[in-house]
N, C-alpha and C positions, 0 to 999 in steps of 0.2 A: 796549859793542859799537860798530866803528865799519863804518857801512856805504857803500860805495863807490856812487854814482847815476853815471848815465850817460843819452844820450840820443841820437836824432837821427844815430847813426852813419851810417848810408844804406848805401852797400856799402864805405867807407873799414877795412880788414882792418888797415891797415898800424897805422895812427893808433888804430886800437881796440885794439889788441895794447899800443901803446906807453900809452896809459890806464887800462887794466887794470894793465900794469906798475908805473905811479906810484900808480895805487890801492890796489893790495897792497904795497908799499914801503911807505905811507904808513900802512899797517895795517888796510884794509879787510877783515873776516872775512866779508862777504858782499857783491854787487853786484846792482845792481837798475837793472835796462835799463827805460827806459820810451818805447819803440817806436821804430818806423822804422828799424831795422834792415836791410833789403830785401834779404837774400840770407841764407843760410844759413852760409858762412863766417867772417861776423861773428861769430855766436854760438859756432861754436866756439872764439873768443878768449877766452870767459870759462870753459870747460874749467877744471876745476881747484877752483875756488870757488864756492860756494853762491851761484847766479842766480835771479833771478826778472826773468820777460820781462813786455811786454805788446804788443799789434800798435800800429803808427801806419800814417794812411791812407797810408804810401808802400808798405807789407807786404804786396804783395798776393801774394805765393806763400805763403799761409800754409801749408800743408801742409807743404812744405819746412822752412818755416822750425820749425814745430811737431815737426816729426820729430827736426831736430839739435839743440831743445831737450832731446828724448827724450834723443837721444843722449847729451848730455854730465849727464844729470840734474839739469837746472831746470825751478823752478817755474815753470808758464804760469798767466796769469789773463786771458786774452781780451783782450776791451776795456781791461780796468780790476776792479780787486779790493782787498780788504781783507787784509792777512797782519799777523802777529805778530813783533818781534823786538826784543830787547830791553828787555821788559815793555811795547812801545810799539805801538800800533796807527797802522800805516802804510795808507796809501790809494794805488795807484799808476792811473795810465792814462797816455794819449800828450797828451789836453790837444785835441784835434782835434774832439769831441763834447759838446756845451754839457750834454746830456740823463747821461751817464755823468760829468761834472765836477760837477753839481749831484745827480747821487743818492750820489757817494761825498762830497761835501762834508756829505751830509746825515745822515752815519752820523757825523758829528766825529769824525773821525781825528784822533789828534796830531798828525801829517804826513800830507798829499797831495802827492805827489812829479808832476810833469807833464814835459811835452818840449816838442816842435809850434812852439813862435813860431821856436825858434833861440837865443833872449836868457836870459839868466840874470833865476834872480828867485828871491826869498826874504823874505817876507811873511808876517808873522802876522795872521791875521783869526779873531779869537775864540778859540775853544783850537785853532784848526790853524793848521799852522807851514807853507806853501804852497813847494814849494821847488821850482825849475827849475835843473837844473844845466848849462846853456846845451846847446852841439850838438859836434860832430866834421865838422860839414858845413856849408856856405854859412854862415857866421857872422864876424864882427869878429874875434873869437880862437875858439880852440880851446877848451871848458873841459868837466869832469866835476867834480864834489862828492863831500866827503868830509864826513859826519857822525859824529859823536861820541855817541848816542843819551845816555850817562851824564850828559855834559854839556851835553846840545844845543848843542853846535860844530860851526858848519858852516866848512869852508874851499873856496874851490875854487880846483881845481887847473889853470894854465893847459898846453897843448902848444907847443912849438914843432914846427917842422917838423923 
């Protein structure tokens, strides 16, 4: 299974649209936002494909933003949560809360997927595989990840403008 991360979009609709694009070209069967978001149009760009959101501290119309998850049917996990895919136990949050980064570290995930700095990162500490698939916003490049769960391959995937 290969799953498309993302992150850090902010309210950039256009650039998220074109990321989702290259992540489902690339063969993403499911996508997983790990916050900051901040509008609710974002989220309707992953329409179509199995989401899972999480809030980052720039999210603050959560209601909103919770609703058009409703809408397009993705999964929400708050803060940060634990989900299943591809016989793989995944840990996701925004990376912004020391207290929600150390209690899902502490459930050893195979992956903990985070967002919040901007920078890409991908780091193994112990049996979790730590991966930040950089931002769509105030960043050096553009980038989103693509993992390969069968394989653990991660690539990631630059934007141009």
């Amino acid at each position: 299974m290969r799953i498309g991360i993302l992150s850090d979009t902010h309210d950039q609709v256009a650039r998220t649209r074109r990321a989702v694009s290259i992540l489902t070209a690339a063969g993403a069967e499911a996508l997983i936002h790990c916050g900051d978001l901040t509008i609710p149009e974002v989220v309707d760009e992953l329409i179509g494909v199995p989401s899972t959101f999480v809030f980052g501290n720039c999210d603050y119309d959560q209601a909103d933003l919770r609703r058009a998850m409703k809408r397009i049917g993705a999964n929400y996990l708050g803060l940060g949560g634990l989900i299943t895919l591809g016989d793989r136990r995944i840990a996701v949050t925004h990376g912004h809360s020391d207290a929600e980064l150390r209690r899902l570290t502490d459930l050893e995930p195979d992956y903990l997927f985070s967002g919040h700095t901007h920078h890409r990162r991908d780091v193994r500490e112990g049996k979790t595989r730590f991966i930040n698939p950089g931002a769509l916003y105030r960043a050096s490049s553009w980038t989103v990840a693509l993992l390969d769960l069968a394989a653990d391959d991660l690539q990631t995937l630059t934007l141009t403008e």
